[in-house]
Every structure is written in structure tokens, then in C-alpha cells.
C-alpha positions as CSV (number, residue, x, y, z in Angstrom):
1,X,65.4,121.9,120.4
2,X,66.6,120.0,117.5
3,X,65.4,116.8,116.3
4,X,67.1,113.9,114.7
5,X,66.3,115.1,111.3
6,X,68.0,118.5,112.5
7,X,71.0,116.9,113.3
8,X,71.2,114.5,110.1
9,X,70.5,117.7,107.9
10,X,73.2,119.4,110.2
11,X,76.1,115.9,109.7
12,X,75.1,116.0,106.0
13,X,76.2,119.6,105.4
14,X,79.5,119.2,107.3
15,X,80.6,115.8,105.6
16,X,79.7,117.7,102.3
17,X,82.5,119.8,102.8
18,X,85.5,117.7,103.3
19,X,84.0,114.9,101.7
20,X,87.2,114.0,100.3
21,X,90.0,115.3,102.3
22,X,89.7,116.6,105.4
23,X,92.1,119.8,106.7
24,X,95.8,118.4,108.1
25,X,96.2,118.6,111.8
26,X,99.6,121.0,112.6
27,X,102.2,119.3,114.8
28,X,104.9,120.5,116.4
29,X,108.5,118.8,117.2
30,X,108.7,117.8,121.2
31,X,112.0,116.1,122.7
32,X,113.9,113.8,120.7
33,X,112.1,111.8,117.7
34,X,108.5,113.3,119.3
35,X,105.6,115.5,117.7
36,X,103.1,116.3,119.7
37,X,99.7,118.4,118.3
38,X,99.4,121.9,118.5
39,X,96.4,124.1,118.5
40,X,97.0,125.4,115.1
41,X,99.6,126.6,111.8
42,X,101.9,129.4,113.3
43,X,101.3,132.5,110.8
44,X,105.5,131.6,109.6
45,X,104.0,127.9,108.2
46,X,100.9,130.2,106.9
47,X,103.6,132.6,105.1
48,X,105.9,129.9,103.6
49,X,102.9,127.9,102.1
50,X,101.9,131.0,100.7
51,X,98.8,131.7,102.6
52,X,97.1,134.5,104.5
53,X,95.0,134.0,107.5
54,X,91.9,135.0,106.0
55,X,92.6,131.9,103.0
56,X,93.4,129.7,105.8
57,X,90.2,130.3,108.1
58,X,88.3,130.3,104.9
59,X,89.8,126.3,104.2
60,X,88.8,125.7,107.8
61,X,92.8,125.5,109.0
62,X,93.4,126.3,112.7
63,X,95.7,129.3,113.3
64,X,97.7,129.4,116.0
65,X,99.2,133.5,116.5
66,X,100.7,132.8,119.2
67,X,103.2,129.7,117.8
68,X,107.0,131.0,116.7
69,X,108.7,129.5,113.6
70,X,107.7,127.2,111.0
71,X,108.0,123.5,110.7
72,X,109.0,122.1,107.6
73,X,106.3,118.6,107.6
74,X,103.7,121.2,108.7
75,X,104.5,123.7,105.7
76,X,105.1,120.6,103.1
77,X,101.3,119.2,104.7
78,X,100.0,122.8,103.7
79,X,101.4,122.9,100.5
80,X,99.7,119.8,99.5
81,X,96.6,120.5,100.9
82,X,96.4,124.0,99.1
83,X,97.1,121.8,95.8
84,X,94.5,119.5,96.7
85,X,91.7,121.9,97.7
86,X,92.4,124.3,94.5
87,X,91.8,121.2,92.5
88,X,88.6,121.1,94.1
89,X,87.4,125.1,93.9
């Protein structure tokens, strides 16, 4: 059972990370002038931002395998991010 010190040590550590930024949410385009949110990056958005899943998971990016074709705001989001978060390593 975890105490309240537990849990601050625990909210501490995971703000630490993304204390600055924290990883884009993927959309997806739905009817006319609509996005809607989708479970994660398709592995095409992954590929034209120049990642691989293994970078992505590791940046703590949802990945979405089962998604086909890439959105260009998602791609241009990732690319940005990527910039950002190599600035940072």
C-alpha cells in the first residue's frame, strides 16, 4: 500500500520528465473541418518524421499499428517535437 509520500515521490518523477514539453497528442481528420483523437502516430507519420518505433516509445509517443497513412499537422507536430526533445538529450 502506498502512502502519500509514495505517491508525491511517484508525481515528482513523472513531472521531471516532461517538465517542459509534454508529448503531442495524434489526431486524425473526421468529416468536414473535424479532427477527432486517435489512439496513437500511424508508423507512415513515424516514417516521414524520421522515426522508428523503438525512438518513439522511448519519447513516450503513442503508436497506433493499426492506423493507415499519415497526416501532415500530425507529421509537422512530430517534427517539432523531435527538435525540441533533441535540444533537451
Amino acid at each position: 500500500m502506498w502512502n502519500r509520500r509514495d505517491w508525491d515521490d511517484f508525481f515528482q518523477i513523472v513531472r521531471k520528465r516532461w517538465h517542459n514539453q509534454r508529448p503531442p497528442r495524434p489526431v486524425a481528420p473526421s468529416r468536414l473541418n473535424r479532427v477527432l483523437p486517435t489512439e496513437g502516430y500511424s508508423l507512415a507519420e513515424l516514417d516521414d518524421a524520421g522515426l522508428s518505433i523503438e525512438q518513439a516509445e522511448f519519447l513516450g509517443l503513442p503508436v497506433d499499428a493499426g492506423r493507415i497513412g499519415a497526416y501532415g499537422p500530425n507529421v509537422s507536430t512530430l517534427r517539432e517535437f523531435i527538435r525540441v526533445a533533441r535540444s533537451r538529450f
